[in-house]
Residue, then its C-alpha position, 0 to 999 in steps of 0.5 A: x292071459x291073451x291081452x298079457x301075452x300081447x303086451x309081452x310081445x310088443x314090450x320085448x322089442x321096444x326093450x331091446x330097442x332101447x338097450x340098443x340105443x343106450x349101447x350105441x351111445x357115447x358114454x360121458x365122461x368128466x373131461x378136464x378144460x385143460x384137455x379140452x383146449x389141448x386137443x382142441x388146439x391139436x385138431x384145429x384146421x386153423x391152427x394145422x393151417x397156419x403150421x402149414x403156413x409157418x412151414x411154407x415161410x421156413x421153406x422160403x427163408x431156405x430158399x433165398x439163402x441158398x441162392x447163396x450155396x453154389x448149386x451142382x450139376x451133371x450131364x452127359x452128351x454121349x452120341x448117339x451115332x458115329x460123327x462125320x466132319x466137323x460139328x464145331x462142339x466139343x465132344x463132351x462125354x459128361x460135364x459138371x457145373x457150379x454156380x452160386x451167387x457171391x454179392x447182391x443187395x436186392x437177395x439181402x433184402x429179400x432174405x431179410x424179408x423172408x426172416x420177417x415172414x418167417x417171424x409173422x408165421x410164427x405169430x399166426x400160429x401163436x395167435x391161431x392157438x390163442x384163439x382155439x383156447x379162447x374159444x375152446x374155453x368158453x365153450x366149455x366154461x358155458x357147458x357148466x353153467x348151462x348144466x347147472x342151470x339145467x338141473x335147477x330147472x328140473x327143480x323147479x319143474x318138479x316144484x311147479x308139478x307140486x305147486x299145480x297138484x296142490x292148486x287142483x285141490x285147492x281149486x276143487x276144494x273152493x278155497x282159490x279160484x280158478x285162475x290161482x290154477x291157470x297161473x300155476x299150469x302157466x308157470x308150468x309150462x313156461x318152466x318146461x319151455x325154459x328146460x327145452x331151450x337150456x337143453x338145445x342150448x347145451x346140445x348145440x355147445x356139445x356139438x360145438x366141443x365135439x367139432x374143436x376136440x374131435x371127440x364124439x358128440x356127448x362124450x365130453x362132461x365138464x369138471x368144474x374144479x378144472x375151471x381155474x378163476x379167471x384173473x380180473x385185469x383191466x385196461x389200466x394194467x399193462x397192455x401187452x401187444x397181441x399176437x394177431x398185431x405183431x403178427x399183421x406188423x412183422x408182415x408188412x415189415x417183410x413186405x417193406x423188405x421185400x419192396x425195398x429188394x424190388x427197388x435196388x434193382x434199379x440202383x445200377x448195384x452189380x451183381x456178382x455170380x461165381x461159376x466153375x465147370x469141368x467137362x470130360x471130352x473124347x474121341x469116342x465115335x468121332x475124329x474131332x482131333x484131325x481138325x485141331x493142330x493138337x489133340x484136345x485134353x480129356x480132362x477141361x476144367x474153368x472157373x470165374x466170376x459174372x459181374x451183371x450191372x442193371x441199366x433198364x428193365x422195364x417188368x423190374x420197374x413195374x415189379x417195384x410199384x407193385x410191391x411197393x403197393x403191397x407193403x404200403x396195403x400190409x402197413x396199413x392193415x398192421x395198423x388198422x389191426x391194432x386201431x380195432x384191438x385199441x376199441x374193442x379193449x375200450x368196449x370190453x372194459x365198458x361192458x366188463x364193468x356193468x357185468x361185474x355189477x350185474x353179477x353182484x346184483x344177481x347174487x345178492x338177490x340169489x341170497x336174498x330169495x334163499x333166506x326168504x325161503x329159509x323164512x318161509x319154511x319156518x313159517x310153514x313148520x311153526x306157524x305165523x305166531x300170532x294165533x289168531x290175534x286181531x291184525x295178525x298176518x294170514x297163515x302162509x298156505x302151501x303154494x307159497x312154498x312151492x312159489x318160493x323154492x321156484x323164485x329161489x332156483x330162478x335167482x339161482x339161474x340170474x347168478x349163474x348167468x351173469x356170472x358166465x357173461x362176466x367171465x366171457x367178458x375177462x376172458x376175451x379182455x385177457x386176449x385183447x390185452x395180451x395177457x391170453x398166455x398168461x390164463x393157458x399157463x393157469x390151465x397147466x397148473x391147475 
């Protein structure tokens, strides 16, 4: 009675434990791929970066069109204490200025260079979110299969746990040696190992998910009938021009602008300014009009045109070799963009076709192992046939079973692992083809 009541009070706590452990955990829930890629490209630093950075491109369009729109401003030079003699400025109670440019080539090509980077933000952003689904998806589309694989594992442990008892009796029995059972506790144990690393494999992919949607870790269970298939293009069909390049290619076309800008500095192209100016003069604290034969107006009001010719600036010349410089490194970098997606198109369409048949292989033996088995229990249910004719094949004995459920789930894990190496394949081909918008609006539709 002692020892129960022992028990009883060791046991409550490590109850209470546990139910603790089990509130404080995230409940899953099955989540759809496309709420996954959608919050995924919502909490994206990159994508948040590269907003960032398309705001910052607007701002500067903004900012070399008005170098266009006169500017105001206002001031005053109220003095502080009684003038005495004649200070030789006017006693300008508040003022009022307007300035803007009317004429300059350079600002024009730097408003058009400001346009093309506005343009090469844009596609940064597209190109930012292109990526956060590509790998929001893979990520998921790999947490399904893993889970899969992970539930035929435990089947076959539990096939390998029955196939090791039966062997035990077998062993004890005379009947198989002792090393029929070694080999059974070794399959075992490298049946549990496999389980280990798909389970670190699936918790790693969850944390990966957590990061991109900013869900809680383990909240996220992947809905199958969400994953649309995956198109099977080829680089023989119509290649479209990626984001990443057109954006690389936009970039150094507003570098390009903005060096020519730099250069028609130097070209002797005036420039021309407009400029009005009011001022408020006054009498106030001082006696400005004993010096003057007439009193000064209050109200002075002037407008007019600056007209700057540039002869030599030694810091715009140096300017110019510099941008100069600066377009020919994004020009190349443009180029150098699209040269990478041409080879990496050209090695996802090697890969793509010795995963598509790697995939069939591994669901033909899948198929083949299932029939097997099929045999293999009938043969177990009915027997060999043949009794116990002369020549005839042994009776199957129970292990065979177990061994051939075990090869069946095994083929089962090929199928479902080939099958993801070939979607990850056509998904990244997708991208590299420019096709990835095409794969975000199947999402939307499914």
């Amino acid at each position: 009675m002692q020892v129960r009541e022992k028990s009883r009070r060791l046991l409550l706590p490590a109850l209470a434990g546990l139910a603790l452990a089990a509130a404080s955990a995230p409940a899953a829930a099955q989540v759809s791929l496309t709420s996954v890629v959608e919050l995924a490209q919502k909490n994206s630093a990159t994508v948040r970066l590269a907003q960032a950075d398309l705001q910052k491109a607007a701002a500067q369009l903004a900012q070399s069109h008005d170098a266009f729109i006169p500017s105001v401003s206002f001031g005053s030079g109220l003095p502080a204490f009684p003038e005495v003699g004649f200070t030789g400025s006017l006693p300008t109670i508040w003022d009022s200025t307007i300035q803007s440019m009317v004429f300059s080539m350079p600002q024009i090509q730097y408003i058009r260079a400001a346009r093309a980077a506005l343009q090469a933000a844009q596609l940064s952003l597209k190109d930012s979110r292109e990526q956060v689904a590509l790998d929001a998806s893979t990520a998921y589309i790999e947490l399904d299969t893993v889970d899969m694989e992970l539930e035929a594992a435990r089947q076959q442990e539990q096939n390998a746990a029955r196939l090791v008892a039966i062997e035990q009796q077998r062993t004890e029995a005379g009947v198989d040696p002792l090393s029929e059972l070694l080999q059974a506790q070794l399959t075992a144990a490298q049946l549990k190992l496999k389980r280990l690393h798909l389970e670190t494999r699936a918790a790693t992919l969850s944390k990966q998910l957590a990061v991109l949607t900013g869900l809680p870790v383990g909240s996220i269970t992947p809905d199958h009938a969400s994953i649309p298939e995956i198109p099977a293009v080829t680089a023989d069909e119509h290649a479209l021009s990626t984001s990443a390049v057109d954006s690389a290619q936009a970039l150094a076309h507003s570098r390009e602008l903005a060096a020519k800008g730099d250069r028609e500095h130097q070209w002797f192209l005036p420039e021309i300014s407009f400029g009005a100016l009011y001022n408020r003069n006054t009498t106030l604290l001082n006696n400005i009009d004993i010096y003057y034969k007439t009193a000064l107006p209050a109200d002075n009001f002037s407008t007019g045109f600056s007209i700057r010719v540039p002869l030599f600036d030694a810091g715009l010349h140096a300017k110019s070799k510099e941008s100069a410089a600066d377009a020919l490194r994004a020009r190349v970098e443009a180029e150098q963009a699209q040269h990478q997606n041409d080879i990496q198109i050209t090695e996802l369409t090697a890969s793509l076709r010795e995963l598509d048949a790697q995939a069939e292989i591994a669901s033909l033996k899948q198929q083949i192992a299932n029939e097997q088995l099929k045999s293999i229990l009938v043969q177990m249910e009915l027997g060999n046939g043949a009794s116990n004719a002369p020549g005839a094949p042994p009776q199957l004995s129970p292990t065979a079973e177990q061994q051939a459920r075990i090869d069946e789930r095994q083929k089962y894990q090929d199928a479902l692992g080939a099958g993801l190496d070939l979607s990850k394949a056509r998904l990244n081909l997708l991208r590299a083809l420019g096709h990835m918008q095409d794969w975000l609006n199947e999402l939307h539709s499914k």
